[in-house]
N, C-alpha and C positions, 0 to 999 in steps of 0.2 A: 617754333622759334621761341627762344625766351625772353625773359621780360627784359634782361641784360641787353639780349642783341637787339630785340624793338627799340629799347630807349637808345642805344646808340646809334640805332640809324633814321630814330625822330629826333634825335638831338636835348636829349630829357633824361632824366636821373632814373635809375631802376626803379625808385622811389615812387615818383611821378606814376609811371606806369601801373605798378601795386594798385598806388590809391586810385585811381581811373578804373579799374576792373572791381576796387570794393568801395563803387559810388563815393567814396568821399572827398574827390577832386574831379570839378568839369572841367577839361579842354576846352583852349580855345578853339575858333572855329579854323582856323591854321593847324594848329596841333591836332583834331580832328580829320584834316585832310590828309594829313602827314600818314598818321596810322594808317589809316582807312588803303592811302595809295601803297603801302611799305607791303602791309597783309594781301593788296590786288584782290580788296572786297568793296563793294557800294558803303557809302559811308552810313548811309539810313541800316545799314545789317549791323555796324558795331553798335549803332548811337540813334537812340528813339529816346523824345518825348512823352514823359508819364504825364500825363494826368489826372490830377485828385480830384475826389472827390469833395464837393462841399459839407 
């Protein structure tokens, strides 16, 4: 699928979706379910929490 047909069937700019795949825009937790459901993957497979180190 492309980022074209994702974001029009999340309802988001091709844009949107770009910057989501090169970190530099988090979903919301809506628009994360959105995806997640469209793909027919568990949402933890797209979208995990990094944690830094101190």
């Amino acid at each position: 699928m492309s980022q074209t047909d994702l974001a029009e069937r999340v309802g988001v700019t091709r844009q949107t979706i770009y910057a989501i795949e090169k970190n530099k825009f988090t979903p919301s937790v809506v628009l994360a379910f959105k995806i997640a459901r469209t793909l027919k993957v568990d949402i933890n497979y797209l979208f995990t929490l990094e944690e830094k180190d101190d």
